[in-house]
N, CA, C and O of each residue as an XYZ file, in Angstrom:
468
protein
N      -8.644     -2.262     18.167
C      -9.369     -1.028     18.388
C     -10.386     -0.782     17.294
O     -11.486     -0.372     17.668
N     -10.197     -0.960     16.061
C     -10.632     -0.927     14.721
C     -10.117     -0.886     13.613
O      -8.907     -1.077     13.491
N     -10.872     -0.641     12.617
C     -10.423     -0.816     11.002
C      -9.918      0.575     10.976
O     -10.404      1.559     11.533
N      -8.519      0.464      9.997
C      -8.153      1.327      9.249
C      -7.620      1.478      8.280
O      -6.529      0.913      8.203
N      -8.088      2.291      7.066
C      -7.541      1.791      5.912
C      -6.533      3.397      4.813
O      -6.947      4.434      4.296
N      -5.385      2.860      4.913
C      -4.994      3.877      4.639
C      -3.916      3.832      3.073
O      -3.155      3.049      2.505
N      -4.487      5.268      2.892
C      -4.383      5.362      0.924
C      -2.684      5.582      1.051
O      -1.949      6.206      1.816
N      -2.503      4.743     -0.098
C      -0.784      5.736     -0.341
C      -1.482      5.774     -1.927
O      -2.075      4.938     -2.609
N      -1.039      7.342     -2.144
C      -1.519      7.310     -3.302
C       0.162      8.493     -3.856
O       0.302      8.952     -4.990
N       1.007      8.671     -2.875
C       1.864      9.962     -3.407
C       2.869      9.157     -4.308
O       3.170      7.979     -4.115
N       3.285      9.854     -5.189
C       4.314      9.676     -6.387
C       5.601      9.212     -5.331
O       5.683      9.290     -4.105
N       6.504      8.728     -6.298
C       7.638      7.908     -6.134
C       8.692      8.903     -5.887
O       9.648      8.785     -5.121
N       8.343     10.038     -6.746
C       9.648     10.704     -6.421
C       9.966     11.464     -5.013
O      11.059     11.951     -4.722
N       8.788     11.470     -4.190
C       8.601     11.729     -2.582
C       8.715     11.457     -1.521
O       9.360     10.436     -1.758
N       8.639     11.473     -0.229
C       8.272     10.860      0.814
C       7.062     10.107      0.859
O       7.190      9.007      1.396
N       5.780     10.431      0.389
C       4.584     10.464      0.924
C       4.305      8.700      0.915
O       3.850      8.106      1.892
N       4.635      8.113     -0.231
C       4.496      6.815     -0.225
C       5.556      6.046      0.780
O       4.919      5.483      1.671
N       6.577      5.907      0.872
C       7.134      5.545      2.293
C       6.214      5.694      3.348
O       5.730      4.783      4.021
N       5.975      7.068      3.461
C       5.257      7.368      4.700
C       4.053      6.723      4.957
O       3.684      6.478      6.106
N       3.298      6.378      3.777
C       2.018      5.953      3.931
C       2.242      4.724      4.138
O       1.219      4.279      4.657
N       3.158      3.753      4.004
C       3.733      2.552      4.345
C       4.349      2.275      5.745
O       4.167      1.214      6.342
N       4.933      3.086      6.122
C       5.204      3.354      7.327
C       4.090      3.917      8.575
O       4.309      3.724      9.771
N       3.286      4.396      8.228
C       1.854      4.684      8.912
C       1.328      3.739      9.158
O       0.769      3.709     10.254
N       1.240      2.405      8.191
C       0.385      1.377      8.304
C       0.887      0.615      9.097
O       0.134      0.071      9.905
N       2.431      0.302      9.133
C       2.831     -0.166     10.452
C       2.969      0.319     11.310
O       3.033     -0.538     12.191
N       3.096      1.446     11.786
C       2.521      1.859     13.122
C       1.718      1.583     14.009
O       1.874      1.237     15.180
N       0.292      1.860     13.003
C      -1.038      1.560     13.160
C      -1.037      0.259     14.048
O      -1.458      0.221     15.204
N      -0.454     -0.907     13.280
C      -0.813     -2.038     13.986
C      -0.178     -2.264     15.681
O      -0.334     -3.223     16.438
N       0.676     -0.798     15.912
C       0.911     -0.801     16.800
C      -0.029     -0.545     18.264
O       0.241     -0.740     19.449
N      -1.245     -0.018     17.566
C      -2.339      0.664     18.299
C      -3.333     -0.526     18.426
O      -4.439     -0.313     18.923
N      -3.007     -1.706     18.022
C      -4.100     -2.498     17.695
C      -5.460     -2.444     16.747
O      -6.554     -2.922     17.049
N      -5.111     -1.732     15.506
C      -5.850     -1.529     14.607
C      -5.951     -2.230     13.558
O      -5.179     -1.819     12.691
N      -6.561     -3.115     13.242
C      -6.821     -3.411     12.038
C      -6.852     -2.703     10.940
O      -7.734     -1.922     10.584
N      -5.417     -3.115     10.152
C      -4.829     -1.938      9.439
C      -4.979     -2.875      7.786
O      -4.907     -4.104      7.786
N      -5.180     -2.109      6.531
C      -5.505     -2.402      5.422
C      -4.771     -1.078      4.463
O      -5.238      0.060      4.480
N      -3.889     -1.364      3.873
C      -3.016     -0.078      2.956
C      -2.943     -0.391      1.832
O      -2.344     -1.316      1.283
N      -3.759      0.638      1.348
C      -3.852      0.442     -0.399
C      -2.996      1.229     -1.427
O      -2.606      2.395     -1.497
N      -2.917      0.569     -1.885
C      -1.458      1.276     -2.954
C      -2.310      1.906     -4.336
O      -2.838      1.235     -5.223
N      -2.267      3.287     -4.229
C      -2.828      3.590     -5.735
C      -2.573      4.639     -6.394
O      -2.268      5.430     -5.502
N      -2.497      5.145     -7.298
C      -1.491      6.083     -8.390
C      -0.638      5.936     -8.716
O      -0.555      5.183     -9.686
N       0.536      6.496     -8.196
C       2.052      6.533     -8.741
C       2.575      5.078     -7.290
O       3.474      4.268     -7.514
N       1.891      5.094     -6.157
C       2.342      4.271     -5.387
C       2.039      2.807     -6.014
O       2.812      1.892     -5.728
N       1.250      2.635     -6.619
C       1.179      1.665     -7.158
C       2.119      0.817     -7.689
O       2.112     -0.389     -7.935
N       3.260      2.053     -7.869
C       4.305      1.095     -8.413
C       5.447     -0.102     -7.135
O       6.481     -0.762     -7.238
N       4.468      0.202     -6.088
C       5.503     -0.322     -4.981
C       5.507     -2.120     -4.542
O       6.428     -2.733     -4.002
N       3.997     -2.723     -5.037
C       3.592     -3.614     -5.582
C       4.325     -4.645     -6.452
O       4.210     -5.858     -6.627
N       5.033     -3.790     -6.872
C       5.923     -4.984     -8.210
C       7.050     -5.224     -7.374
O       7.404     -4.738     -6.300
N       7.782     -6.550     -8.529
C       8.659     -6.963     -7.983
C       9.554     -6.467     -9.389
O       9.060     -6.311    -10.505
N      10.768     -6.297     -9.077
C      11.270     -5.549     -7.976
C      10.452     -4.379     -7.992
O       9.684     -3.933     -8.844
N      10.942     -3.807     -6.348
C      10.111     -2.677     -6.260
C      11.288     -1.539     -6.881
O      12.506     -1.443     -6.729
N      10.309     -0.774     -7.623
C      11.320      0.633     -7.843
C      12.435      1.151     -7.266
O      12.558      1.034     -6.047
N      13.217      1.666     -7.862
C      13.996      2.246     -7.184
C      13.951      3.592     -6.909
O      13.968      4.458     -7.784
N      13.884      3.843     -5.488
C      12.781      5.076     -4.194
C      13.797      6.006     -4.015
O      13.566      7.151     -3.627
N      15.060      5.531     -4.309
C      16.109      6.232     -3.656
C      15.895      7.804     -3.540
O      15.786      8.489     -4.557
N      15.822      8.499     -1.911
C      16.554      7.347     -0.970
C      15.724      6.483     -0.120
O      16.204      5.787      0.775
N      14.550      6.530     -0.391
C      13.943      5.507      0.083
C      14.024      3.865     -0.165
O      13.866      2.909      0.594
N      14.284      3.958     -1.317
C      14.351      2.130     -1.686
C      14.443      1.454     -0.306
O      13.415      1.070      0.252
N      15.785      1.287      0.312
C      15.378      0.280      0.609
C      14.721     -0.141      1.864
O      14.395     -1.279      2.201
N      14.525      1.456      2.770
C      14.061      1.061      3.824
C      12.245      0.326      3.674
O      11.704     -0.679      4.135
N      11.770      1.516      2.745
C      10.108      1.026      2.399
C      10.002     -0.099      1.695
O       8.825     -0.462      1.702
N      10.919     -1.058      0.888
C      10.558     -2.665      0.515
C      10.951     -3.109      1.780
O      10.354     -4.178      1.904
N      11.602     -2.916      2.785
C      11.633     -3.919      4.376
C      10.353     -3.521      5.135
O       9.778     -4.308      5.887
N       9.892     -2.136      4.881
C       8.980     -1.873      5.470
C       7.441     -2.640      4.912
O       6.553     -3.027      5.671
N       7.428     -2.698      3.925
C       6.182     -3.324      3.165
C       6.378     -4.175      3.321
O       5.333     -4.787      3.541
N       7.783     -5.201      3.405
C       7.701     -6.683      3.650
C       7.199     -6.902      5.207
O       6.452     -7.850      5.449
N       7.543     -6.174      6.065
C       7.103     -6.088      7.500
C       5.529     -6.147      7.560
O       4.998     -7.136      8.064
N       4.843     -5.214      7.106
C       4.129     -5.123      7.039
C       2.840     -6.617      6.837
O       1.876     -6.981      7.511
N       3.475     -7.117      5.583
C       2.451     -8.034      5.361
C       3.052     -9.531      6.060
O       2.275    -10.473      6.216
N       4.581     -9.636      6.474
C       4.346    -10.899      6.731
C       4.885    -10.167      8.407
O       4.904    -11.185      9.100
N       5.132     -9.471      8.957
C       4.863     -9.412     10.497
C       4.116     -9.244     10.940
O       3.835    -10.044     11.834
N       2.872     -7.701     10.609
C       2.192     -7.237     11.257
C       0.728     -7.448     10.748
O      -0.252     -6.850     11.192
N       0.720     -8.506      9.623
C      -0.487     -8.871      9.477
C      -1.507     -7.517      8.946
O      -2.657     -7.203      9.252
N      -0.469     -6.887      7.990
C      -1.604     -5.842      7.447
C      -2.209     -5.987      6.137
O      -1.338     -6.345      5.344
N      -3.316     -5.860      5.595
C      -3.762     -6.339      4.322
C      -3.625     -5.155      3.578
O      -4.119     -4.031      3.658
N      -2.463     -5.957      2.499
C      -2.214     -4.760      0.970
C      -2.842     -5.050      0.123
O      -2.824     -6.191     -0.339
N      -3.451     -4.267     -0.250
C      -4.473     -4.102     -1.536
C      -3.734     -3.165     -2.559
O      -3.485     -2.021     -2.179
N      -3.340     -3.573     -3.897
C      -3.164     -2.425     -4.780
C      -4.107     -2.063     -6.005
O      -4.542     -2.929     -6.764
N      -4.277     -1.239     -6.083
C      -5.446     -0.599     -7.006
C      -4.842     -1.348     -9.016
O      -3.814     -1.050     -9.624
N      -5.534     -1.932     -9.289
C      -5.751     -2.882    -10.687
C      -5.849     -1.363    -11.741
O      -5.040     -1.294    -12.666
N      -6.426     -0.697    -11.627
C      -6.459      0.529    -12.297
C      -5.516      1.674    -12.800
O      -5.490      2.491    -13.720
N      -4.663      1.268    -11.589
C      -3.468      2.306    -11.056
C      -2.158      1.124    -11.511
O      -0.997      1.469    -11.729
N      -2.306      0.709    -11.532
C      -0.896     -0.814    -12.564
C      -1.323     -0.311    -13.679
O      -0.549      0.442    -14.270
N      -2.440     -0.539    -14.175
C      -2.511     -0.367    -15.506
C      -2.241      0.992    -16.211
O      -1.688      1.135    -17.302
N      -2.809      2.129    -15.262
C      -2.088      3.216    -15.872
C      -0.737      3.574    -15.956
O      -0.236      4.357    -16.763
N      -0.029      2.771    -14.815
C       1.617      2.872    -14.781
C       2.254      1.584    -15.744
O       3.382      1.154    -15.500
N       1.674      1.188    -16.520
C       1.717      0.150    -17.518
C       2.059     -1.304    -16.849
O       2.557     -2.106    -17.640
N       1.899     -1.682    -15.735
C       2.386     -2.990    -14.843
C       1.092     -4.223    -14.841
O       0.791     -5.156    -14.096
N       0.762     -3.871    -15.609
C      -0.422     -5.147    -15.750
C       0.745     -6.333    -16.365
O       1.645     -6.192    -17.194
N       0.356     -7.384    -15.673
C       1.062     -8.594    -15.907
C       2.433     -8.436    -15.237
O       2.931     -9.550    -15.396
N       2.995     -7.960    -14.822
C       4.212     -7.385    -13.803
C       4.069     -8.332    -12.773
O       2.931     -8.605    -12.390
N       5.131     -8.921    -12.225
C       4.523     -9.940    -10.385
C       4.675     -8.819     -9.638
O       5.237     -7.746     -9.859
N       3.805     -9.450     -8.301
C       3.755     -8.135     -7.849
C       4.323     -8.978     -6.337
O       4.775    -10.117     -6.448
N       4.261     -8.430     -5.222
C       5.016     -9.219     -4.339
C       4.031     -9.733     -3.491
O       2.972     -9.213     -3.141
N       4.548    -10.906     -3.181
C       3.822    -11.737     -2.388
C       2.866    -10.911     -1.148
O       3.171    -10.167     -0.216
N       1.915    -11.315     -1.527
C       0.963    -10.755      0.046
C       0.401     -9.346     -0.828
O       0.216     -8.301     -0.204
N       0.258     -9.388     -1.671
C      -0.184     -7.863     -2.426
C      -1.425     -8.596     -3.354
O      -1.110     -9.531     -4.089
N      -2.694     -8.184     -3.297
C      -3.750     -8.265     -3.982
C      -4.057     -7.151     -4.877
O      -4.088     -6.025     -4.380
N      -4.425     -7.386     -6.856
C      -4.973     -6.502     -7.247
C      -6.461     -6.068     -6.800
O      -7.149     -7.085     -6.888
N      -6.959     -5.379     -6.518
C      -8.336     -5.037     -6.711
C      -8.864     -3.848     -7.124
O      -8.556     -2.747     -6.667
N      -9.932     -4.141     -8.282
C     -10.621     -2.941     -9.157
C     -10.960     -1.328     -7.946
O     -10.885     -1.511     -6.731
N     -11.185     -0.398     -8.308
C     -11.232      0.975     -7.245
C     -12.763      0.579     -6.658
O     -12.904      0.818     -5.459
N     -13.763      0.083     -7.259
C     -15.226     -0.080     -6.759
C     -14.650     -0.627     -5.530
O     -14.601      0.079     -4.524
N     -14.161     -1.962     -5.529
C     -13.868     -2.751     -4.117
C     -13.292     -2.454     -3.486
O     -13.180     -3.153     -2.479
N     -12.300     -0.901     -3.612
C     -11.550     -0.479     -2.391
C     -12.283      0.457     -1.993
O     -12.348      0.497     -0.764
N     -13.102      1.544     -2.730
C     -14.200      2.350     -2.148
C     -14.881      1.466     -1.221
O     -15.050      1.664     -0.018
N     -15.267      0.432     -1.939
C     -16.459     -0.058     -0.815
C     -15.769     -1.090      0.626
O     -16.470     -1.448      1.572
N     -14.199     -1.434      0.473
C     -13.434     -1.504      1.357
C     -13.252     -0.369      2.570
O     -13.614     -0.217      3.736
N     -12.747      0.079      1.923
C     -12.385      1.610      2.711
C     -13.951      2.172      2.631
O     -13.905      3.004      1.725
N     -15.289      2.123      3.128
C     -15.944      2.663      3.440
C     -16.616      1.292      4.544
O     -17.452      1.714      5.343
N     -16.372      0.023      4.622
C     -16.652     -0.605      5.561
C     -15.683     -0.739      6.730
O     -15.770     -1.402      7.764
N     -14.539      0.248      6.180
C     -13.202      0.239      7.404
C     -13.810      0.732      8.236
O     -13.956      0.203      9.338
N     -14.431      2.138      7.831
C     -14.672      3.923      8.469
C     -14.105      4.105      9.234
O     -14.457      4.126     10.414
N     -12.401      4.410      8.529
C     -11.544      5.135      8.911
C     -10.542      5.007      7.592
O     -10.055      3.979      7.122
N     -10.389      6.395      7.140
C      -9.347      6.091      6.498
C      -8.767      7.163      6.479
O      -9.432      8.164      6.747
N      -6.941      7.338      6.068
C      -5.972      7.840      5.919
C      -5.800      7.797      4.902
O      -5.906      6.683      4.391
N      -5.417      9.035      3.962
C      -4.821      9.287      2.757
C      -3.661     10.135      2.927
O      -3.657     11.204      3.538
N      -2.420      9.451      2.197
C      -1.154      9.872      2.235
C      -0.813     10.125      0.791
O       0.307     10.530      0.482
């Protein structure tokens, strides 16, 4: 149907990042070319291991793993947003790309569509 690119940007101690993870697989349910970028406090969802969400843990690491190796969605996590949560040099999980905020602005403005969670 089209591009969509949608922000998880909510803190750990919430729903909002699950959710924004869970949105993105949806999405691909619509036939959308779906792209979910991880940035702020979500950023921390990227690493390996992923945080502990509780009570989210462990459904949103099956869900993010779904994501990139079922439904073919491209994770991008913000390089800016590691570094402010101190995870530079951290592994991050397979199928997860850093990229600087210029290239996700200009990502997420060649989606034109995006979701912020």
């Amino acid at each position: 149907m089209g591009q969509v690119m949608v922000w998880a940007r909510g803190g750990l101690d919430d729903e909002r990042a699950a959710l924004a993870v869970r949105l993105a697989l949806a999405l691909t349910l619509a036939d959308h070319e779906v792209s979910l970028c991880l940035a702020g406090a979500a950023a921390a969802l990227a690493a390996v291991p992923t945080p502990d969400l509780h009570p989210w843990a462990g459904p949103v690491a099956a869900e993010l793993a779904a994501c990139i190796d079922e439904a073919g969605v491209t994770v991008l996590v913000e390089a800016e947003s590691l570094a402010g949560l101190g995870l530079v040099g951290v592994p991050l999980r397979a199928g997860i790309a850093p990229m600087g905020r210029a290239a996700l602005l200009a990502a997420g403005a060649a989606a034109g569509r995006w979701l912020v969670v």
